[in-house]
C-alpha positions in Angstrom: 95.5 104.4 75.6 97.2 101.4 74.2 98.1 98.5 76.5 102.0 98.4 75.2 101.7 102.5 76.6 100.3 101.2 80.0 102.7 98.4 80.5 105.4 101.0 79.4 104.4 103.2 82.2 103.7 101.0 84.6 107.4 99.6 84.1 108.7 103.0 84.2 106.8 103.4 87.7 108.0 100.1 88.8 111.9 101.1 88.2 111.6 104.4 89.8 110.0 102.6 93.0 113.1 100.1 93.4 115.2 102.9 92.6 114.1 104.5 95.7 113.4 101.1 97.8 116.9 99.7 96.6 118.7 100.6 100.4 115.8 100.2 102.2 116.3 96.7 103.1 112.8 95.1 101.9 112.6 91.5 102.2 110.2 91.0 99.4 109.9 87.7 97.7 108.5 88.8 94.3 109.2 91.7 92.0 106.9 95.1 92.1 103.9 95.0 89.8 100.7 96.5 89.4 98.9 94.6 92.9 101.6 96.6 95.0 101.0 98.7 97.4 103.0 101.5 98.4 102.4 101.6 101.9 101.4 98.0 102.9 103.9 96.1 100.7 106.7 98.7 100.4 106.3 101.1 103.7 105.9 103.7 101.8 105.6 107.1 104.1 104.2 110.5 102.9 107.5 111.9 102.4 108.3 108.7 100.0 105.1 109.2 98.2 105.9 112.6 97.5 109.5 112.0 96.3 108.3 109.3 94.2 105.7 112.2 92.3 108.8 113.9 92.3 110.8 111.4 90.3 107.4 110.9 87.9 107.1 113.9 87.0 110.9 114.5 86.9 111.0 111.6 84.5 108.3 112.9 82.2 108.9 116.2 82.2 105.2 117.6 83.4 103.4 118.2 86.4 100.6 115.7 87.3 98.3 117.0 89.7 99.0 114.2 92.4 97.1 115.8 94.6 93.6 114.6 92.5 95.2 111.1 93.4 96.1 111.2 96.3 92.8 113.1 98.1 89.6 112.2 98.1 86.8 113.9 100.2 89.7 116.2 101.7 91.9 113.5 103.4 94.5 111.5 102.3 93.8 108.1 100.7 95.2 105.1 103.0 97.3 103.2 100.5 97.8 103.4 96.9 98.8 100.2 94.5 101.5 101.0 91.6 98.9 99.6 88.9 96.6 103.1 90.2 99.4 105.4 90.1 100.5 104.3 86.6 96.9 104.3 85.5 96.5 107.7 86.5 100.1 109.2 84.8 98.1 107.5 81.7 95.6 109.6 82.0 97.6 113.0 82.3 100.2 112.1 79.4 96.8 111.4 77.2 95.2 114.1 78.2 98.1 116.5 78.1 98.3 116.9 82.0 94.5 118.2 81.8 91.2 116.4 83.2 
């Protein structure tokens, strides 16, 4: 994977998550980047994590398998940083949504 490709997706991640966080009210004083987290830094909820999927895979055109993200040992992962999630769409575009 090329680093123009990652910083590509990680910007594409970054607009969809102010896209959905625009009437939320956030008081942030610096822009979204990798080092964000969805839950701590952006109060992301389960239902927001899950529409944002939505919206990735909406905007790609393919499923991603969030779940292999998202779970690990059979629970839910506590917070996720946008650098992760954008890593991990990486991974399924190179690999052709297969690992």
């Amino acid at each position: 994977m090329t680093i123009q490709r990652r910083e590509t997706t990680l910007a594409t991640v970054v607009a969809i998550v102010e896209d959905l966080t625009q009437d939320w009210g956030l008081e942030r004083t610096e822009p979204a980047d990798a080092d964000t987290l969805l839950a701590a830094d952006l109060q992301f909820t389960s239902v927001d994590i899950i529409q944002l999927c939505v919206a990735l895979e909406e905007c790609y055109g393919q499923r991603f398998g969030f779940q292999d993200l998202l779970m690990k040992d059979g629970s839910y992962i506590g917070d996720l940083s946008l650098g992760r999630l954008s890593a991990f769409v990486d991974l399924k575009l190179n690999s052709g949504g297969q690992t």
